[in-house]
C-alpha positions as a Markdown table, in Angstrom:
| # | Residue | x | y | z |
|---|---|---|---|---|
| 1 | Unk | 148.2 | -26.7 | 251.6 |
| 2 | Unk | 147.5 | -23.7 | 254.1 |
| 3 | Unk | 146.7 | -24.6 | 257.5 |
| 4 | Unk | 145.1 | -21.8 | 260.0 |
| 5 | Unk | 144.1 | -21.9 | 263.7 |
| 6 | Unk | 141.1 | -20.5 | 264.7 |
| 7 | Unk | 139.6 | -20.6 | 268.2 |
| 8 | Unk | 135.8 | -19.0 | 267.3 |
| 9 | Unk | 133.4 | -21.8 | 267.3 |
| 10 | Unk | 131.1 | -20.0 | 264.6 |
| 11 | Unk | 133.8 | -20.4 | 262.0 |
| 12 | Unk | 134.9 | -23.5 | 263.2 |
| 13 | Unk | 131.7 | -24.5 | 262.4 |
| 14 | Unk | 131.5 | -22.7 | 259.1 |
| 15 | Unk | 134.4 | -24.9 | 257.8 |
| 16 | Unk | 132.9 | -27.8 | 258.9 |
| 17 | Unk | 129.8 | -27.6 | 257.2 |
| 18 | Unk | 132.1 | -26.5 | 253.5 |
| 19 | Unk | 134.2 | -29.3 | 254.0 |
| 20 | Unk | 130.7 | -31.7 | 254.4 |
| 21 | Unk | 129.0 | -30.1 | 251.5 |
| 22 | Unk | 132.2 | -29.3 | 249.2 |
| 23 | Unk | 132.3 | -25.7 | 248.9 |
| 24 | Unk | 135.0 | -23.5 | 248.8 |
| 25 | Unk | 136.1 | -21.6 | 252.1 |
| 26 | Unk | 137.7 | -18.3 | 252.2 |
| 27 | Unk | 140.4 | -17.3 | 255.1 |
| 28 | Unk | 141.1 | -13.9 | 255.7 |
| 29 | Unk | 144.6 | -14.1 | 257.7 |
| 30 | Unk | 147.4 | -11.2 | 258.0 |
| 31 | Unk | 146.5 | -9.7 | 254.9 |
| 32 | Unk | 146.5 | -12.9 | 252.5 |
| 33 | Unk | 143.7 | -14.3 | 251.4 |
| 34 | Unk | 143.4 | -18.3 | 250.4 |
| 35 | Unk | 139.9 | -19.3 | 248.5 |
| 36 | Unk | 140.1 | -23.4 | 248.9 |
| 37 | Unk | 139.0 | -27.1 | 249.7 |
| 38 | Unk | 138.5 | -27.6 | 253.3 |
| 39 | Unk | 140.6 | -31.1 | 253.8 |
| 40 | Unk | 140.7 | -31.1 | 257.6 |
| 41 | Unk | 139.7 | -29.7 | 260.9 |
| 42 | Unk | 140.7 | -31.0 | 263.9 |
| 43 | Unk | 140.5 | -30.1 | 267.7 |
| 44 | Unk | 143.0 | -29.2 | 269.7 |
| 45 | Unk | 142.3 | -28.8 | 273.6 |
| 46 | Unk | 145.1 | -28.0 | 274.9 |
| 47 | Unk | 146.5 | -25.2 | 276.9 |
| 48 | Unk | 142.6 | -25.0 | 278.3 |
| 49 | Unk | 141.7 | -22.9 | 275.3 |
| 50 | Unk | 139.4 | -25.2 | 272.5 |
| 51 | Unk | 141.5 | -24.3 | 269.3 |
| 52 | Unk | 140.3 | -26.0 | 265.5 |
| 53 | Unk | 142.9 | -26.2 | 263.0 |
| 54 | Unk | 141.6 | -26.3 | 259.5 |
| 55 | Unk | 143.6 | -27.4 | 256.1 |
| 56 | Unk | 142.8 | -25.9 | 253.6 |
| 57 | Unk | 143.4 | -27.0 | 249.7 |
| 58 | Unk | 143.9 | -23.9 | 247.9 |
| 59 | Unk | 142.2 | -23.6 | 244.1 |
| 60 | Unk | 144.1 | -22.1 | 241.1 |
| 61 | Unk | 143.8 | -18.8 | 240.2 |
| 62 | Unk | 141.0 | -19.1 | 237.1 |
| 63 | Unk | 141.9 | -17.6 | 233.7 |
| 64 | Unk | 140.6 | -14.5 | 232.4 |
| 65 | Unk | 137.8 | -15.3 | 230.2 |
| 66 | Unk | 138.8 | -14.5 | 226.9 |
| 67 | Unk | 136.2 | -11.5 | 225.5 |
| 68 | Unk | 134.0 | -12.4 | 222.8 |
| 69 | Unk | 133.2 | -10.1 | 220.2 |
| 70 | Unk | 129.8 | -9.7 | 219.0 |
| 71 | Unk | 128.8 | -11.0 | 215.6 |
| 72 | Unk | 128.8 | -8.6 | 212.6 |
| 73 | Unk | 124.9 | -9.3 | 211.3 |
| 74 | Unk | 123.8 | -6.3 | 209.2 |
| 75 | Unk | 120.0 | -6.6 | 209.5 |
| 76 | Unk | 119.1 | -2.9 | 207.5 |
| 77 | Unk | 120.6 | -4.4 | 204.1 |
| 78 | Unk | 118.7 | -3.5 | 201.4 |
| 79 | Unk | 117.5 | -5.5 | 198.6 |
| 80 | Unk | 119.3 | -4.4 | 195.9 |
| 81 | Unk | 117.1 | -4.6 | 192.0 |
């Protein structure tokens, strides 16, 4: 799990509405990047500042789709007599 503070209210807000409609979130945070399940946000109040703290479920890395090759049909064959 990967949890990240966050004291804007538009992306508190964001996260809230993923985690209602089950999308994935993205969090962009000191260079890493974690594409997950929002599992929790809660508010924290103190210190005067409103902070949200949001968990977030992290998805596995999806496998390179394997290439499909085209199928050989030759179309132009002639009729042979």
């Amino acid at each position: 799990m990967f949890t990240y503070q966050t004291t804007d209210r538009k992306e508190a807000r964001r996260f809230r509405i993923a985690q209602f409609n089950g999308r994935t979130a993205t969090v962009r945070s000191a260079g890493a990047t974690v594409t997950g399940r929002v599992r929790a946000i809660v508010e924290s109040g103190s210190g005067g500042m409103t902070a949200w703290v949001v968990t977030i479920v992290p998805d596995q890395p999806k496998a390179a789709a394997i290439a499909r090759h085209a199928p050989r049909l030759c179309f132009a064959a002639e009729d042979e007599l």
